[in-house]
N, C-alpha and C positions, 0 to 999 in steps of 0.2 A: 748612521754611518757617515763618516767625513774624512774628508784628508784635513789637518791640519796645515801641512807643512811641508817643504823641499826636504827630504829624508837627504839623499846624496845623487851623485851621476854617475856612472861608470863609465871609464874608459879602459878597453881591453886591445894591446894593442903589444908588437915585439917590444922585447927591451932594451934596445936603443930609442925606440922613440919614447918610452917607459921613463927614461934616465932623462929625455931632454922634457917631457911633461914636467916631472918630478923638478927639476932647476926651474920651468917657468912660472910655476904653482908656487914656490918655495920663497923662489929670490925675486921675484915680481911682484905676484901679487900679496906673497905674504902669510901662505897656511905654511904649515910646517906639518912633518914628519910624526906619526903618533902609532902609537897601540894599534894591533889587526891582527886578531883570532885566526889561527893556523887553519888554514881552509885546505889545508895538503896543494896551494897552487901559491907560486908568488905571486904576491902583490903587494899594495904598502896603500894606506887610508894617509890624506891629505885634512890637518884638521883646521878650523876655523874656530879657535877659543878650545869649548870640549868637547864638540862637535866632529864629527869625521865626513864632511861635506864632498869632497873629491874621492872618491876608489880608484882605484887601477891594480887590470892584471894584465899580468905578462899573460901573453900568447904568441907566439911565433907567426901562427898560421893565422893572424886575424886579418881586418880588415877587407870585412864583407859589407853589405849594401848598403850601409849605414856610417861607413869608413870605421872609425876607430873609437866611435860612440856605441856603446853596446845598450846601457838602456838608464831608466830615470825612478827613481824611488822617492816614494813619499811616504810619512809618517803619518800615521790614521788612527781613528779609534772607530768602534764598537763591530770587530773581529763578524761578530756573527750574522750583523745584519748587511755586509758586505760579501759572505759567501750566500748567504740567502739571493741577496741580488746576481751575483753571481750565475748562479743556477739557476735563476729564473728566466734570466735571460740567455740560457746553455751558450754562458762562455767557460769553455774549459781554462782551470788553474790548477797548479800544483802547490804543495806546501811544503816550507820545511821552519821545523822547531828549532831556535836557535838559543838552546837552556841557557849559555854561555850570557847572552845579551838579554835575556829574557822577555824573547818577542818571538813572536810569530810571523811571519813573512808568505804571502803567497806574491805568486807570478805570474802575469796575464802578457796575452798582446794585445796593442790596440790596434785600429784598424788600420794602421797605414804600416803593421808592421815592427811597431819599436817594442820591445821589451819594456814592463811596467813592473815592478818591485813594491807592495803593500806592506808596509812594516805596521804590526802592532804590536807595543810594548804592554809587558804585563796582561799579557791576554792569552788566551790559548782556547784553540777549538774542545766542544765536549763532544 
């Protein structure tokens, strides 16, 4: 198992401050406005080339202990020996199939608390 790479960051935060993200992302540094699979919540992916490195959703009610940083995802490979460790070490994760992207993604916390996002592409639990 490995991470290869910075998958993306989320930030979940109302949208006013959504809208001034989105201008400082845009017209600053440079990513631009891309594709983002209907999750039934708005939000809008921030990309870098074909990359969607920046996430953001609207939430109204956010900005919990973490401010307006919700959590960090990394792109990984080999799916099964990551829940193996997983469970050896009984840290509970959730999954969800994402057919649309065709990866698999689970969800952990780490110990100080931040939200962690494991993408694996082309892979799927058996």
């Amino acid at each position: 198992m490995a991470i290869v790479s910075l998958h993306h960051i989320n930030i979940t935060a109302p949208r006013t401050v959504i809208d001034e993200v989105i201008k400082f992302y845009v017209e600053i540094l440079g990513l631009t406005v891309g594709y983002r699979p209907d999750f039934g919540i708005t939000g809008f992916w921030l990309y870098q080339g074909d990359h969607p490195l920046v996430h953001l959703l609207v939430l109204d009610n956010s900005n919990g202990s973490n401010g307006y940083f919700d959590h960090i995802a990394f792109y990984c490979t080999d799916l099964t020996a990551m829940v193996e460790a997983l469970t050896i070490n009984n840290i509970h994760y959730s999954v969800l199939e994402m057919e649309e992207l065709k990866q698999t993604q689970l969800f952990i916390t780490d110990p100080a608390g931040i939200k962690v996002e494991l993408n694996f592409v082309d892979e799927v639990l058996t």
